[in-house]
VEXMARLUM-633201 format. One record per residue (C-alpha): y, z, x; residue in one letter. Coordinates in steps of 0.1 Angstrom, whole numbers, plus 5000, padded with zeros to 4 digits. Each point is the difference from the previous one (the first is absolute). Example, Ala and Ser with C-alpha at 12.3 -4.5 7.8 and 13.67 -1.06 7.14 Angstrom:
<recs>
{rec {4955 5078 5123} "A"};
{rec {5034 4993 5014} "S"};
</recs>
This chain:
<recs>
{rec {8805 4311 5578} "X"};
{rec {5005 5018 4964} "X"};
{rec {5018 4979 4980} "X"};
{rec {5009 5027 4975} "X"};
{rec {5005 5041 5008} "X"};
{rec {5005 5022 4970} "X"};
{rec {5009 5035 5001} "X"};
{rec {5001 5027 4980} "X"};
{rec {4981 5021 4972} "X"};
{rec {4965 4988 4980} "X"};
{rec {4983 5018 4974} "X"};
{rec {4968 4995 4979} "X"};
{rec {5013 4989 4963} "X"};
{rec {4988 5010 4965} "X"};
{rec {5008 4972 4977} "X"};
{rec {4993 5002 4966} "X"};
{rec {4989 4978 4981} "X"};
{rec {5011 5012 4960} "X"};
{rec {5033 4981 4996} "X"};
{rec {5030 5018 4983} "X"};
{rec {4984 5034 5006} "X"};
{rec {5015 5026 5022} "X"};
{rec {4989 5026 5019} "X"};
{rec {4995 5022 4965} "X"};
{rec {4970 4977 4986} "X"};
{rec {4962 4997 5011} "X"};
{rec {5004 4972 5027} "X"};
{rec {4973 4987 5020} "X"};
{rec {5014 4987 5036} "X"};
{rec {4991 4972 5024} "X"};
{rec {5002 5012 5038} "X"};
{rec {5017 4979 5028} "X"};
{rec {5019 4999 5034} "X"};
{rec {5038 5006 4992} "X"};
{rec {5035 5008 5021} "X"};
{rec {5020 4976 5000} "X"};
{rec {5000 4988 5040} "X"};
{rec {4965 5004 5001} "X"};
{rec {4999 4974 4972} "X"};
{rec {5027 4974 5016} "X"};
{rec {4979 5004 5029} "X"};
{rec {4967 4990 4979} "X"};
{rec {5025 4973 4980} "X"};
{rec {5007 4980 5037} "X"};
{rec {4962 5005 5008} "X"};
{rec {4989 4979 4970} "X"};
{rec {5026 4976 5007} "X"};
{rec {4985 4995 5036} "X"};
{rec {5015 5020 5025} "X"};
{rec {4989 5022 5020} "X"};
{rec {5010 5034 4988} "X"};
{rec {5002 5035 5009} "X"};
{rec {5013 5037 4980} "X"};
{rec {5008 5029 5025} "X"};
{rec {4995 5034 4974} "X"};
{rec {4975 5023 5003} "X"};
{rec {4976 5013 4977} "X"};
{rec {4977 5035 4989} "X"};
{rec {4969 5004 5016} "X"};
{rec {4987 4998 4967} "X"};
{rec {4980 4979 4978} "X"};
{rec {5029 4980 4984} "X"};
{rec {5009 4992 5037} "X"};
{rec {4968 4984 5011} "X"};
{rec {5006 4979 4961} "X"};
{rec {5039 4991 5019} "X"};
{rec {4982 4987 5033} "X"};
{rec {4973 4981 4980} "X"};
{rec {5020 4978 4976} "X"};
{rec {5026 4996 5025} "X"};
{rec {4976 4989 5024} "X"};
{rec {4980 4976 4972} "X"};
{rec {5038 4983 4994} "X"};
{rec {5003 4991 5032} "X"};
{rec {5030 5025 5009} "X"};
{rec {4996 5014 5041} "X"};
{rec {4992 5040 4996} "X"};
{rec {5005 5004 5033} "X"};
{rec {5031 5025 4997} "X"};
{rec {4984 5019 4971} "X"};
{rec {5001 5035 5013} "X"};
{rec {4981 5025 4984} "X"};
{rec {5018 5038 4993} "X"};
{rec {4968 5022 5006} "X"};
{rec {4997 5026 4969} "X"};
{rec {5028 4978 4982} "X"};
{rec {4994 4985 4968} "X"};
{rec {5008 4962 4990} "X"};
{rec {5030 4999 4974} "X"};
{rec {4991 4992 4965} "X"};
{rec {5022 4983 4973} "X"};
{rec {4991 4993 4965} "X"};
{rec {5017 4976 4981} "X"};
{rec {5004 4997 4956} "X"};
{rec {5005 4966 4990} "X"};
{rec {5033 5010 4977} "X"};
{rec {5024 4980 5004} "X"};
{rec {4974 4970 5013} "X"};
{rec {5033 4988 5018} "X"};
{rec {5006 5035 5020} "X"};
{rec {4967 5026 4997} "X"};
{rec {5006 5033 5000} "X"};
{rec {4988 5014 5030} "X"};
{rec {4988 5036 5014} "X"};
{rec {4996 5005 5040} "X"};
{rec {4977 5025 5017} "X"};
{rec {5015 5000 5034} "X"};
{rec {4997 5040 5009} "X"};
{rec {5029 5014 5020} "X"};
{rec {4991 4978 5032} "X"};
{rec {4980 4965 4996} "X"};
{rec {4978 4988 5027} "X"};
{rec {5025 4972 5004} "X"};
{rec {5031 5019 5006} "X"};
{rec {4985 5011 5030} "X"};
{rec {4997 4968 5024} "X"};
{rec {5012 5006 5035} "X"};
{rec {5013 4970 5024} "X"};
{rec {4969 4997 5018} "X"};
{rec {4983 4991 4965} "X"};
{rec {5012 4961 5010} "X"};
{rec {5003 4989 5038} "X"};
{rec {5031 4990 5004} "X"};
{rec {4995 4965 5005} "X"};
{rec {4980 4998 4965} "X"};
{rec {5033 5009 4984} "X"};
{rec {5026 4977 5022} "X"};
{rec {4973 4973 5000} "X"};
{rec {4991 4996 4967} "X"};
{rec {5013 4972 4983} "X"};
{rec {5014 5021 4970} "X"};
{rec {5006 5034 4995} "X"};
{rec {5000 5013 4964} "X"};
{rec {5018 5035 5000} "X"};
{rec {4997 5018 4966} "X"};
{rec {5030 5024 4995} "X"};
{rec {4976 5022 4989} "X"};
{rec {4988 5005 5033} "X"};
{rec {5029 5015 5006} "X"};
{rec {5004 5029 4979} "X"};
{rec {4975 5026 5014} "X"};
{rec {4981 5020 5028} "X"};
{rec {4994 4983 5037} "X"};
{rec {5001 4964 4981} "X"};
{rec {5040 4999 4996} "X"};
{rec {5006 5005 5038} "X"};
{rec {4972 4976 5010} "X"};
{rec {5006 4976 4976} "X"};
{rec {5033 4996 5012} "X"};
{rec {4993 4997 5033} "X"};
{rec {4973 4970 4993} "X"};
{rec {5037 4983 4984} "X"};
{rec {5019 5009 5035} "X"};
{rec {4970 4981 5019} "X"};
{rec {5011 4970 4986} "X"};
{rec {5036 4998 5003} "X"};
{rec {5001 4984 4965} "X"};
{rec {4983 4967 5009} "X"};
{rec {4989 4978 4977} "X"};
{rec {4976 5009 4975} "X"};
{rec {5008 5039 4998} "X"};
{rec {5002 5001 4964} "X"};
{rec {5009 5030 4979} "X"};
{rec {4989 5010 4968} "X"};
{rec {5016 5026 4977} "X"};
{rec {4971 5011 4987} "X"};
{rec {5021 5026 4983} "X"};
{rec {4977 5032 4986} "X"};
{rec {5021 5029 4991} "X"};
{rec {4976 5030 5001} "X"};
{rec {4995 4990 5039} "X"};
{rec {5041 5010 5004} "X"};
{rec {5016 5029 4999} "X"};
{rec {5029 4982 4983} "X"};
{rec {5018 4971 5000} "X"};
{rec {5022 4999 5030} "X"};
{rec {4974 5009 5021} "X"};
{rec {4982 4966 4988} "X"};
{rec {5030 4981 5005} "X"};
{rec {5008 5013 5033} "X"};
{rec {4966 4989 5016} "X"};
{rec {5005 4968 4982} "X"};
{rec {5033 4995 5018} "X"};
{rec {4984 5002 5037} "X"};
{rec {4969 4984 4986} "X"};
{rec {5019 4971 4987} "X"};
{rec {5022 4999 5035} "X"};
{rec {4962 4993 5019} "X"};
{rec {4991 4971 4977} "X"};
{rec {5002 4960 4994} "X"};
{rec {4989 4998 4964} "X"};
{rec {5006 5030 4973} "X"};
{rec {4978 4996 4967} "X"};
{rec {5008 5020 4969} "X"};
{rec {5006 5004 4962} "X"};
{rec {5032 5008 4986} "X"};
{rec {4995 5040 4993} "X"};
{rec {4989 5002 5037} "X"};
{rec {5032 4977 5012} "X"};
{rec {5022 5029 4984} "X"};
{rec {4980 5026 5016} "X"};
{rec {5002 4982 5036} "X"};
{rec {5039 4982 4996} "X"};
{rec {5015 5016 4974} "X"};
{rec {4999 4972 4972} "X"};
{rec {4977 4984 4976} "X"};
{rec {5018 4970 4997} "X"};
{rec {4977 4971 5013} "X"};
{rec {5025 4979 5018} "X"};
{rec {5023 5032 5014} "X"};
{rec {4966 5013 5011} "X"};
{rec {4994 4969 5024} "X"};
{rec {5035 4997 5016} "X"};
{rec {4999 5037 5007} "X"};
{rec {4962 4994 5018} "X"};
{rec {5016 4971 5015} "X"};
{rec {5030 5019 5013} "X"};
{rec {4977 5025 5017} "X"};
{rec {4983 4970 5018} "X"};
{rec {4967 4990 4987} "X"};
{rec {4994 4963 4993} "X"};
{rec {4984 5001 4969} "X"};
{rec {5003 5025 4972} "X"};
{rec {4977 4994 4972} "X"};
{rec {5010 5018 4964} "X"};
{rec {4970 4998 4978} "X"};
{rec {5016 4997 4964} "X"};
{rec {4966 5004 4982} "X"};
{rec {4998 4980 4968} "X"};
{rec {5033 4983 5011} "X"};
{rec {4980 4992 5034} "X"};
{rec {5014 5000 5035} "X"};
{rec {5034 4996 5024} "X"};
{rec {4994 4991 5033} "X"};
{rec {5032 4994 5022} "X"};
{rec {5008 4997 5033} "X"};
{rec {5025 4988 5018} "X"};
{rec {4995 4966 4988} "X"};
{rec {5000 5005 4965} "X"};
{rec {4985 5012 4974} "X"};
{rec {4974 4993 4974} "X"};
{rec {4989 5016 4967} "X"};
{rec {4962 4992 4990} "X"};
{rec {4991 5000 4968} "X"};
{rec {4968 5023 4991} "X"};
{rec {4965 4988 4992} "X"};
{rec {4991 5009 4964} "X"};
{rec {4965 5017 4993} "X"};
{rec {4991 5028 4975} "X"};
{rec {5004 5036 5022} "X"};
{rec {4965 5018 5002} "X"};
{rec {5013 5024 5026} "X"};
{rec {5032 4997 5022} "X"};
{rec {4996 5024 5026} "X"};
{rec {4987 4973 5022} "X"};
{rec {5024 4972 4995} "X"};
{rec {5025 5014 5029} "X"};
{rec {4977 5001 5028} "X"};
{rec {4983 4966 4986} "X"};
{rec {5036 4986 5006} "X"};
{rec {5000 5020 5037} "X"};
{rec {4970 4980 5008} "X"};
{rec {5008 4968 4991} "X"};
{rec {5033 5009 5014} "X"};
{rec {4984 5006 5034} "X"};
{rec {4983 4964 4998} "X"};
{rec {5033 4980 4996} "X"};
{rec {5016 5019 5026} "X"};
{rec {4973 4991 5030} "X"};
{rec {4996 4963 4986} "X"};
{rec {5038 5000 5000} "X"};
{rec {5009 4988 4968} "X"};
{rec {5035 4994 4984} "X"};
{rec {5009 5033 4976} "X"};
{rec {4998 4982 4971} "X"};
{rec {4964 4987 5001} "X"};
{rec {4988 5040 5014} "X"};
{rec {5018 5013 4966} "X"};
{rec {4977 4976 4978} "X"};
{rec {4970 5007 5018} "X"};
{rec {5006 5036 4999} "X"};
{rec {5012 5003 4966} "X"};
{rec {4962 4983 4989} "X"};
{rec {4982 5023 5022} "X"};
{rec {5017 5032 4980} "X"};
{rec {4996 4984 4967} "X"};
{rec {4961 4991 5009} "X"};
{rec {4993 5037 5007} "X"};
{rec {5020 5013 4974} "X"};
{rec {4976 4983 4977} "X"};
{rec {4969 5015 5014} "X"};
{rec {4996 5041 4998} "X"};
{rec {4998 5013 5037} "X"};
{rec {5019 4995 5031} "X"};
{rec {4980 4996 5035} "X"};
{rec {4974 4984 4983} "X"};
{rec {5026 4973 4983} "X"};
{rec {5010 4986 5026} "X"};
{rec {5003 4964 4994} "X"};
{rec {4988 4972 5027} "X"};
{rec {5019 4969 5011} "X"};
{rec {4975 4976 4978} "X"};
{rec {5011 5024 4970} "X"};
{rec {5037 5000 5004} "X"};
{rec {4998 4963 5004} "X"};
{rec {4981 4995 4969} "X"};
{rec {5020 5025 4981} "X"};
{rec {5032 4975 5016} "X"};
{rec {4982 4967 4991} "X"};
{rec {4996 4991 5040} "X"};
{rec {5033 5009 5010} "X"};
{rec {4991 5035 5016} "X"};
</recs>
């Protein structure tokens, strides 16, 4: 059984490795495995589950590189499809602002991983697994939208189907439409994970706590509002918590929100109280937001509970 499905886009990334010089400057760059639920997936592998991303990649060299590392971190390849005569995306990232790069994508007009089909994951994969991580992303464009979807229908919003809304504007055609897929998205799911800019793109509101009542009017059981250097509120119909943030010195933040996803993913199947998945969490963001890549980050358990003086 997969303890962990992930879905949506991945791309090769440029990171680079100058701080406080943009995109105008001579910049040498470090390459690595990026989109973000290709990296929650490699997050919940390091943390010891068995993991899985369904995307697809070029029939390139950059994909063979995708397939590799993903394979060397443990994460199942098994629903990597491969887009003959596509290429893999690229994304390149400046380190200015260390807190939130600027970053460039090289998607094309139609990504290898907007094309996924149903048949991509059996169906009992995707109603089997013991979380499903659906990246709103995947839900923007090509085949992907529809089939992504459908993978949330299979599972008549049992626990874990877990949304995240991995909000990226240039993959929209505006606004509403991103909200509007959030809407049904949001109706298929248990847990909803998001920072407060994407809240007000999926709800309507930026407000922390009016953000989780209005998740937890439209049913899920645990909305998680990522506050950044304020931390985290998790609540659910029991409560709700705000965890404090870990303090390190920020290398490169890109990674810190699928860091959280992954450790995420771990409380959720050991069935932890909210509270205790927020401080976990929290750590694993801060840890990889002190290092410079993303996939290659990705803390371990042993880590985290060092990093938490043996409370991880």
């Amino acid at each position: 059984m997969i303890d962990v499905l992930s879905v949506g886009r991945v791309s090769v990334d440029l990171y680079a490795t100058e701080p406080s010089v943009g995109f105008d400057g001579q910049q040498t760059f470090v390459k690595s495995v990026g989109g973000s639920p290709t990296n929650v997936a490699v997050a919940a592998a390091r943390l010891g589950h068995r993991a899985a991303i369904a995307t697809r990649v070029g029939d390139d060299g950059f994909g063979a590189y995708v397939r590799s590392r993903l394979a060397g971190w443990g994460v199942d390849t098994s629903y990597v499809g491969t887009a003959v005569g596509g290429q893999t995306p690229l994304a390149l990232a400046a380190l200015e602002p260390p807190e939130s790069p600027q970053v460039v994508f090289y998607r094309g007009q139609a990504a290898p991983d907007t094309g996924m089909e149903p048949q991509d994951v059996p169906a009992d994969v995707v109603r089997g697994c013991r979380l499903l991580w659906m990246s709103l992303s995947a839900l923007a464009q090509g085949r992907t939208a529809t089939t992504a979807m459908g993978w949330m229908d299979a599972r008549a919003r049992a626990p874990h189907t877990v949304l995240d809304l991995d909000y990226r504007p240039s993959l929209w055609v505006d606004v509403a439409a991103a909200r509007s897929a959030a809407e049904q998205a949001i109706a298929r799911s248990s847990v909803v994970v998001g920072n407060r800019d994407e809240c007000e793109v999926a709800v309507g509101t930026r407000e922390p706590d009016a953000a989780a009542d209005a998740l937890l009017d439209a049913g899920v059981s645990l909305a998680v509002v990522k506050l950044g250097a304020e931390g985290v509120l998790m609540a659910s119909a029991e409560g709700r918590w705000r965890v404090a943030p870990h303090p390190v010195e920020v290398v490169c933040g890109l990674g810190a929100g699928d860091a959280f996803g992954g450790a995420l993913c771990h409380g959720l199947l050991a069935g932890w109280d909210a509270q205790r998945i927020g401080v976990l969490a929290n750590a694993a963001g801060a840890l990889v937001s002190s290092r410079l890549t993303c996939a290659d980050a990705m803390p371990t358990l042993n880590e985290l509970d060092a990093l938490l003086g043996g409370a991880a």
